[in-house]
C-alpha positions as CSV (number, residue, x, y, z in Angstrom):
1,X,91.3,122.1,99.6
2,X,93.5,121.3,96.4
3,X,94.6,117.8,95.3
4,X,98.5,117.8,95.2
5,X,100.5,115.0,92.8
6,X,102.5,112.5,94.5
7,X,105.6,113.9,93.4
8,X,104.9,117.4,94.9
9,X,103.6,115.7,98.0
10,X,106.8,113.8,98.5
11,X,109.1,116.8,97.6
12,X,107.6,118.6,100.3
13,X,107.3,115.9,103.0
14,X,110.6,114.0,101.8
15,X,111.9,112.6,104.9
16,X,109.4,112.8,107.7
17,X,107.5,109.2,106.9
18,X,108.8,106.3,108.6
19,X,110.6,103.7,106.5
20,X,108.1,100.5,107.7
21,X,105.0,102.5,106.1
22,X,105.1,100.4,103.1
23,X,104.8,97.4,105.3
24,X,101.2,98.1,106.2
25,X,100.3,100.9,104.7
26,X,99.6,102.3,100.9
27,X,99.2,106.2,100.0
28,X,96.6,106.4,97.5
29,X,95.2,110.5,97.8
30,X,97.4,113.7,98.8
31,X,95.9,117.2,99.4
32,X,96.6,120.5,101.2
33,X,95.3,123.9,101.8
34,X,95.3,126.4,99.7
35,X,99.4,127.6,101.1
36,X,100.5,124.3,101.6
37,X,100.7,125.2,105.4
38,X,98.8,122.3,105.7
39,X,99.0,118.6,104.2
40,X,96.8,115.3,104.0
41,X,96.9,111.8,102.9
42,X,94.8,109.3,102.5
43,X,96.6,105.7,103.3
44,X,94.9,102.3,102.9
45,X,95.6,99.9,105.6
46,X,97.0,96.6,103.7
47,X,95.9,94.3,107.4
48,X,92.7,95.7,107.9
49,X,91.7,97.2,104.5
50,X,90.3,100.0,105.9
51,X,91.6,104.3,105.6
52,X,93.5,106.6,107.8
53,X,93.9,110.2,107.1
54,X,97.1,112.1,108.7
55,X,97.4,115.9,108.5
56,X,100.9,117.3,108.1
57,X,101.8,121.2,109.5
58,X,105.3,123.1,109.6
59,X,107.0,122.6,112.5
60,X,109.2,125.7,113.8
61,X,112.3,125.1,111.0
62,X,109.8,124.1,108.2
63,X,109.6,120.4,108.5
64,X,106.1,118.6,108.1
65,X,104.8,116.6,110.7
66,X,102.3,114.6,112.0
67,X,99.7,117.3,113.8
68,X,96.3,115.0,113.3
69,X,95.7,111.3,112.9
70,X,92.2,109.6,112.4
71,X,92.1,105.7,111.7
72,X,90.1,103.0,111.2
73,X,87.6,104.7,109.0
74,X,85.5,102.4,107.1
75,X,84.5,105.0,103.9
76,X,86.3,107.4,101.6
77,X,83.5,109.6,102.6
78,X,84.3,109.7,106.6
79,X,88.1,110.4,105.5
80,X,87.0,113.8,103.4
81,X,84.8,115.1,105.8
82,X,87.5,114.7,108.8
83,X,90.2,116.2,106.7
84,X,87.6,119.0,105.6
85,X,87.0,119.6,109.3
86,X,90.4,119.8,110.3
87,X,91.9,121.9,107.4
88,X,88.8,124.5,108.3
89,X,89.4,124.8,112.1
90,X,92.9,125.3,111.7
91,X,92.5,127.7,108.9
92,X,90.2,129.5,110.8
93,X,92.7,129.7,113.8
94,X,95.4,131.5,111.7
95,X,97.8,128.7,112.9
96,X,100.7,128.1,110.4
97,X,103.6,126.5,112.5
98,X,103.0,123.9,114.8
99,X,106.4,123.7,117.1
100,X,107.6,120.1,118.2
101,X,110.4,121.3,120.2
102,X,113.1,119.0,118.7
103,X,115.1,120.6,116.3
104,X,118.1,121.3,117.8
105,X,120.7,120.4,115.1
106,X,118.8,121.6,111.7
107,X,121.2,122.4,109.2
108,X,121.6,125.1,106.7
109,X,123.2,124.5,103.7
110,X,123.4,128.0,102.3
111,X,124.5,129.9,105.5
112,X,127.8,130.9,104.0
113,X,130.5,130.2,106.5
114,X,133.3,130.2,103.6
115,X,134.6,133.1,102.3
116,X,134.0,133.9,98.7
117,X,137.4,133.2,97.3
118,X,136.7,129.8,99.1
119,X,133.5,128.9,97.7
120,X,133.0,125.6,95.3
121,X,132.1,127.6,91.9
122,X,129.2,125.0,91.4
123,X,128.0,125.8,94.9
124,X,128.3,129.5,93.6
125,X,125.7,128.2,90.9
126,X,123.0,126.6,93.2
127,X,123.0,129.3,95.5
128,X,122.9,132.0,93.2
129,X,121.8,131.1,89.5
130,X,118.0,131.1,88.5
131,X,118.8,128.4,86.7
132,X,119.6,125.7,89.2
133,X,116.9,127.5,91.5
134,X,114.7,124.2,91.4
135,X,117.6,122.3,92.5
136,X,118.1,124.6,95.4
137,X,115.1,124.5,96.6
138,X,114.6,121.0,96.8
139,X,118.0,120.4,98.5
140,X,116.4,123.2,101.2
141,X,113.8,120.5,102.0
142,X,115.9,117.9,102.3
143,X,118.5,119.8,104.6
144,X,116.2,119.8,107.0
145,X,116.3,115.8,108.0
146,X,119.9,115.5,106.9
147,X,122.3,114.1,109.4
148,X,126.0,115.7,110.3
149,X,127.8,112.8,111.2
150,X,131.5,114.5,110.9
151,X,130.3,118.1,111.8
152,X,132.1,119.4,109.1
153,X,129.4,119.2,106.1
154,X,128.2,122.4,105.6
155,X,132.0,123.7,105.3
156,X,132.8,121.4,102.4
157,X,129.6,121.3,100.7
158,X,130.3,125.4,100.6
159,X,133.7,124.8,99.3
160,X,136.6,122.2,97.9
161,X,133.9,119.1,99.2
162,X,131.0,119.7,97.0
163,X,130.6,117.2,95.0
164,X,131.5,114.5,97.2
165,X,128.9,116.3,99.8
166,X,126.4,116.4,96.8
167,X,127.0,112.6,96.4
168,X,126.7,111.8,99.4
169,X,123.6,113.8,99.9
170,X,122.0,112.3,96.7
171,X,122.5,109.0,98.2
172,X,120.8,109.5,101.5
173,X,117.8,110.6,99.5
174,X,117.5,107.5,97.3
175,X,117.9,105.2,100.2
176,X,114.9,106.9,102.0
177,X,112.7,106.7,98.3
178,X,113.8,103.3,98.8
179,X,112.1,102.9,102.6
180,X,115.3,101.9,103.9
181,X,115.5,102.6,107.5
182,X,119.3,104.6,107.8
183,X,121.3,104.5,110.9
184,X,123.9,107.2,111.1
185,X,125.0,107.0,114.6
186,X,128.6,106.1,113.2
187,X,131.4,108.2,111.6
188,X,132.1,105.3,108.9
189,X,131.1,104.0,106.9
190,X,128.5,106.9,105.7
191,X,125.4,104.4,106.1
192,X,124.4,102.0,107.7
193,X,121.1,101.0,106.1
194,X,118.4,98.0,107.6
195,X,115.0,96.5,106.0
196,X,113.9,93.1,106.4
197,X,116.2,92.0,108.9
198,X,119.4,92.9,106.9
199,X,121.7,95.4,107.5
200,X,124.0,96.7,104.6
201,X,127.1,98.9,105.5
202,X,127.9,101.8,102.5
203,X,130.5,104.0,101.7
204,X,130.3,106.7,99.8
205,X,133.1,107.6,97.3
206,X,134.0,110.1,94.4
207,X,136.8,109.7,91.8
208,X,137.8,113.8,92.2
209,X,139.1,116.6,90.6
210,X,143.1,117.4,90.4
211,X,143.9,119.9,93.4
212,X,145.2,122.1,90.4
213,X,142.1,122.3,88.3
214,X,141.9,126.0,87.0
215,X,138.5,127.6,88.2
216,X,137.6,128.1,84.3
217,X,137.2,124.2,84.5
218,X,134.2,124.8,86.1
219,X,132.6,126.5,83.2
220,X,129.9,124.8,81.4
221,X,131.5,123.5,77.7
222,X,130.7,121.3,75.5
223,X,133.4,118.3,75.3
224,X,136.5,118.1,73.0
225,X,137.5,115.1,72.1
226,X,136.2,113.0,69.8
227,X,134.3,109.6,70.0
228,X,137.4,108.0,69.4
229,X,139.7,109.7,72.0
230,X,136.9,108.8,74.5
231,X,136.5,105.0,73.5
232,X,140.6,105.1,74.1
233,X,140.7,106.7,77.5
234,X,137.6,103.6,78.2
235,X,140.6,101.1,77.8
236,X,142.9,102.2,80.8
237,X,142.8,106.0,81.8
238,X,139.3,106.0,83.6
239,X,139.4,102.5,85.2
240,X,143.1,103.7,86.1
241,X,140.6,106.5,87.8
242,X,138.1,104.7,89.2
243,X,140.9,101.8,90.6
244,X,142.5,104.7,92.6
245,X,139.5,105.7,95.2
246,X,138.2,102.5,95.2
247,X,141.4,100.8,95.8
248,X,142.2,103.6,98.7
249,X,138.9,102.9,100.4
250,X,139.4,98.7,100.5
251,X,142.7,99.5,102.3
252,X,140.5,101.3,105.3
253,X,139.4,97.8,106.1
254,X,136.0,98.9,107.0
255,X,134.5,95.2,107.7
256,X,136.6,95.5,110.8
257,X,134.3,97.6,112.5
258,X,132.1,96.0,115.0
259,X,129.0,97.3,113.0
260,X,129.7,96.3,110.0
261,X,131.5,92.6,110.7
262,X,129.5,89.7,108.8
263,X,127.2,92.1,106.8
264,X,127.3,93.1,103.4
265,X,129.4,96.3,102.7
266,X,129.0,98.2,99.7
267,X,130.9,101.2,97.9
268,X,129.2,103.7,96.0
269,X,131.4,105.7,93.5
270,X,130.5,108.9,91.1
271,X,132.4,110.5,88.6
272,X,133.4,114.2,89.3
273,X,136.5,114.4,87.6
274,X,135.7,116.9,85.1
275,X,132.7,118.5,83.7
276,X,130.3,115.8,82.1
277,X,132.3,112.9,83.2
278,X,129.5,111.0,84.0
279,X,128.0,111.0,80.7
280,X,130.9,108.9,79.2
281,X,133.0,107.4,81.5
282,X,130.5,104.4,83.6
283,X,131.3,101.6,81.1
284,X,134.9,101.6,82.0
285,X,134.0,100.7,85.7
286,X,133.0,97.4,85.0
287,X,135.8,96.9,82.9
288,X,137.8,97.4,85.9
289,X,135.8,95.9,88.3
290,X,135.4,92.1,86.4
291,X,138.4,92.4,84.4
292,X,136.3,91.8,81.1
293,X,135.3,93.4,78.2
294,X,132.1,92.7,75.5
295,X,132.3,92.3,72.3
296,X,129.7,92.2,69.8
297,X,128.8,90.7,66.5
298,X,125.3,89.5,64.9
299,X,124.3,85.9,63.3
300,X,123.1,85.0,60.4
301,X,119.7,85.4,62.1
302,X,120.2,88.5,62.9
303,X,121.0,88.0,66.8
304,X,123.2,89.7,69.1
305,X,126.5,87.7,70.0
306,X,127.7,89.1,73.4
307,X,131.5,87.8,73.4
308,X,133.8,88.5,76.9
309,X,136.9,89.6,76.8
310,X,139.4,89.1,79.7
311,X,141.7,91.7,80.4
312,X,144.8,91.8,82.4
313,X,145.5,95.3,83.5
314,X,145.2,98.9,82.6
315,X,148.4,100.7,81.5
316,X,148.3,104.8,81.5
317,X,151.5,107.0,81.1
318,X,153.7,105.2,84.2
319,X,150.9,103.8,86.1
320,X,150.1,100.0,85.3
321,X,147.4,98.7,87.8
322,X,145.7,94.6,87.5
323,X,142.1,94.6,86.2
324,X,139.5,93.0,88.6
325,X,139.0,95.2,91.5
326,X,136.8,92.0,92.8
327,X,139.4,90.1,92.4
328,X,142.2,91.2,94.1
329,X,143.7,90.4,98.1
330,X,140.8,91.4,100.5
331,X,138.4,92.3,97.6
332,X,136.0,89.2,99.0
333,X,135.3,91.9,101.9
334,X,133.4,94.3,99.2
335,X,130.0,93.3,98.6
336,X,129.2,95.1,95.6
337,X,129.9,98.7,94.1
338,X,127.1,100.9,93.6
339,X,127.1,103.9,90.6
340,X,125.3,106.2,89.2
341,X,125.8,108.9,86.4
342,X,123.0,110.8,87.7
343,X,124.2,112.3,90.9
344,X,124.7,115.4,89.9
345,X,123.4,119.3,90.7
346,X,121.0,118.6,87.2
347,X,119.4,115.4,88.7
348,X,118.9,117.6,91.4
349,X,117.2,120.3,89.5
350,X,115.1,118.1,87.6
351,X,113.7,116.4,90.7
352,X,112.5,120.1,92.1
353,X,111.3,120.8,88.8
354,X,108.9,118.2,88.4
355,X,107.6,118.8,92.2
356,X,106.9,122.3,90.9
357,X,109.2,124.0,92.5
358,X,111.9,126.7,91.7
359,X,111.2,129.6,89.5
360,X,108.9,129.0,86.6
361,X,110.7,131.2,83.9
362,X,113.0,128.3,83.7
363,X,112.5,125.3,81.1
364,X,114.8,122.0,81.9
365,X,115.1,119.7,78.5
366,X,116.9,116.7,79.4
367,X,117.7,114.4,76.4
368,X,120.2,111.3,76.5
369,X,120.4,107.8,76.0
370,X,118.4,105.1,77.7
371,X,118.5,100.6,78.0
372,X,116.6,99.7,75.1
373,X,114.7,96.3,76.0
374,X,115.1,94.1,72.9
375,X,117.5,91.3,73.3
376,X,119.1,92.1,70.3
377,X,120.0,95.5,70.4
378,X,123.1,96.9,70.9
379,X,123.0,100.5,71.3
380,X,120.7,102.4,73.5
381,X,117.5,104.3,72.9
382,X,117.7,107.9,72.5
383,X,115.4,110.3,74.4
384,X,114.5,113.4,74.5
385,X,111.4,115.4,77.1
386,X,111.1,118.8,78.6
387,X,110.8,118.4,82.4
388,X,107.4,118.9,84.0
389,X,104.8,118.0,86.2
390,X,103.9,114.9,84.0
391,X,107.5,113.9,84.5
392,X,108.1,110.8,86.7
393,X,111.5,110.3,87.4
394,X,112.7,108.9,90.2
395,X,116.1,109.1,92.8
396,X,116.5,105.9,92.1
397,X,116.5,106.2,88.0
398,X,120.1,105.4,86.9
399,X,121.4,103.5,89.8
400,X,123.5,100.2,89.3
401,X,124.4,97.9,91.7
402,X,127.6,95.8,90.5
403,X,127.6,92.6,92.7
404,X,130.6,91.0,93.5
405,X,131.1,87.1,92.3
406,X,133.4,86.4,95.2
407,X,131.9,88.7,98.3
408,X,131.7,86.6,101.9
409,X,128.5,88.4,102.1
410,X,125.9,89.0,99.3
411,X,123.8,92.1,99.5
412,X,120.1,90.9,98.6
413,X,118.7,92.3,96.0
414,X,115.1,93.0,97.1
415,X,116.6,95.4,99.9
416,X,117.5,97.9,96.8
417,X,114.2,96.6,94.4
418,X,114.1,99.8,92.1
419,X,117.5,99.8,90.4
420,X,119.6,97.9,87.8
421,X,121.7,94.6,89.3
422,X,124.9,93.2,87.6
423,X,126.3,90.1,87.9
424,X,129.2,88.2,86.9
425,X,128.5,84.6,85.6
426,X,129.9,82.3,83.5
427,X,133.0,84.8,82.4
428,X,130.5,87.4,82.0
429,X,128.5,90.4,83.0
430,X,124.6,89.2,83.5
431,X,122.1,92.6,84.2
432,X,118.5,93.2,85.6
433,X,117.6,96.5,84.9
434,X,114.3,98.6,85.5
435,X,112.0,99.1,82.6
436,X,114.0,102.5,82.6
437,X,117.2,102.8,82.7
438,X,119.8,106.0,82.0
439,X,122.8,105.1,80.6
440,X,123.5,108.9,80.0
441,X,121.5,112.3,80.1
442,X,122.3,115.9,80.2
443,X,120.1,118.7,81.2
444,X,119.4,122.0,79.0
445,X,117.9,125.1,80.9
446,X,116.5,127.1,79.2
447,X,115.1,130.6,80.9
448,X,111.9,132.1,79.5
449,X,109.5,135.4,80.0
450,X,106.4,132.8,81.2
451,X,104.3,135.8,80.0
């Protein structure tokens, strides 16, 4: 029997526990056998405040499931010897696979149905580069539970749809690290998550690529303009990119839809359109979204002066659009916007790595800028760790939800408890953010002999 961390545990397992656990249960002790053909944990019953052991085996395409269940026990002691006693019989058996008989529609990502001239070149990368072989294997496991509801996701996530596929992919993970309880029965929107009696209707979104980008594009380089270009192209050129998707999706009228009529309804929105977008670009979508911009100065005393700024519209070459996605026609119908910069192939890697997984001749090094808690700051902490088993990031690390002031239907807050919550008040953007929060990382890897 070996003890397994939480993270590896939870890599492994991903999607196979129930939502309501949390509810009446607490994990406190995770182990396996020595080939991880076999799993255990220990959870505390939070009504009885007594233990329950369950043993997890493979089923017949890999996923863990519930094989043994013991409950009620009153001592750590009964729960060791019961989970000794099974992982010995069925060790001794030679049993490895334990077949439920229900896995009829298990995906696989990397079954190439698109030709090579076809293929996304950073779909190229996961499925072929040691590099990003942490990321793949993670995104194996989570195959396994992931839901088709259009039939045509193993196509695009092999080709032109990758990273709206990968986005989409990233977010069905976080909701289930957040024990939401999804229902996908519908083509649209992309979820439909419940907890608590609430149900909150979310679409997912990309701002894209140009249909022309040239495939060198794709290449890893490091960024050419300068701080200044960048803080220029804030002003108007990437809200002008962020208003287009978003503004496409509120003309779909999605609160319509008998499913998703007088509940919240949320869009999430990443930024793909070039290489290392998202490490720049998120502070121009709340420009666009509340139509303000902060200024700041410091007192006398040495404190931080936030002053708003309103703005009218964004101007690029000869496309003018009005500032305030919240506040334009129909706009009322949009709950919030969620975002993250961190929905990418790296966070991806990094959450394998840390499980243990993928090959170990590769290093990750991720280094970027995080919130700095001190009310008087006003630039962010810099960071800098190699990823590793003492690592404890999560999928929710680097999530915002941007709430809107005028929405029919307020999404509560304590259905999404683990990331960071804008709000507009008073002519300006008010946040709750987690004790860590991403602004902005990127990922070295680093390969090594491990010798």
């Amino acid at each position: 029997m070996r003890i397994l961390d939480k993270k590896r545990f939870n890599a492994l397992v991903n999607h196979s526990k129930s939502p309501f656990l949390e509810g009446f249960g607490e994990e406190f002790g995770w182990y396996s056998n020595e080939d991880e053909s076999l799993l255990g944990v220990f959870v505390l019953d939070l009504i009885d405040h007594d233990y329950s052991c369950a043993i997890l085996g493979k089923d017949e395409v890999g996923k863990y499931r519930a094989i043994e269940i013991t409950v009620s026990n009153t001592t750590l002691e009964e729960l060791f010897v019961w989970m000794i006693e099974i992982f010995t019989t069925y060790s001794d058996s030679g049993q490895k696979i334990f077949p439920q008989g229900d896995n009829e529609n298990i995906l696989d990502f990397f079954k190439l149905i698109v030709s090579e001239e076809k293929q996304h070149p950073f779909f190229k990368k996961l499925n072929e580069d040691i590099g990003q072989s942490a990321a793949k294997e993670i995104i194996q496991k989570l195959m396994l539970h992931f839901i088709d509801i259009d039939g045509n996701y193993i196509e695009q996530f092999q080709s032109n749809g990758f990273d709206a596929r990968l986005w989409e992919l990233y977010l069905n993970t976080y909701f289930y690290e957040e024990n939401l309880y999804m229902n996908r029965d519908y083509h649209a929107p992309d979820f439909l998550v419940e907890k608590f009696g609430y149900k909150v209707a979310i679409e997912a979104v990309i701002v894209g690529r140009k249909e022309d980008t040239p495939i060198e594009n794709f290449e890893e380089r490091l960024r050419e303009s300068s701080f200044e270009e960048d803080m220029e192209r804030l002003k108007d050129e990437i809200p002008i990119k962020f208003g287009s998707p978003l503004f496409s999706k509120l003309k779909k009228e999605y609160w319509k839809l008998s499913h998703v009529a007088n509940n919240p309804l949320v869009f999430a929105i990443a930024d793909f359109h070039d290489n290392m977008a998202m490490t720049w670009t998120g502070s121009a979508l709340h420009r666009y979204l509340y139509a303000v911009h902060h200024e700041h100065t410091y007192n006398d005393d040495g404190e931080l002066i936030i002053t708003p700024l309103k703005i009218e519209t964004h101007k690029f070459g000869d496309k003018e659009i009005p500032s305030g996605f919240f506040f334009q026609e129909d706009a009322e119908n949009i709950s919030a916007i969620l975002f993250s910069a961190s929905g990418t192939l790296s966070k991806f890697n990094r959450m394998g790595h840390q499980a243990g997984l993928g090959d170990k001749k590769v290093k990750l090094i991720r280094s970027g800028f995080y919130h700095k808690h001190d009310e008087n700051a006003s630039m962010p902490d810099f960071i800098s760790y190699e990823v590793g088993i003492d690592s404890n990031e999560s999928w929710a690390e680097g999530i915002s939800m941007f709430h809107n002031p005028n929405a029919k239907f307020p999404v509560p807050e304590g259905l999404f408890p683990s990331i960071a919550h804008h709000h507009f008040k008073d002519g300006q953007i008010v946040s709750i953010l987690p004790d860590i929060h991403p602004y902005s990382t990127t990922t070295m890897i680093v390969s090594t002999d491990n010798k």
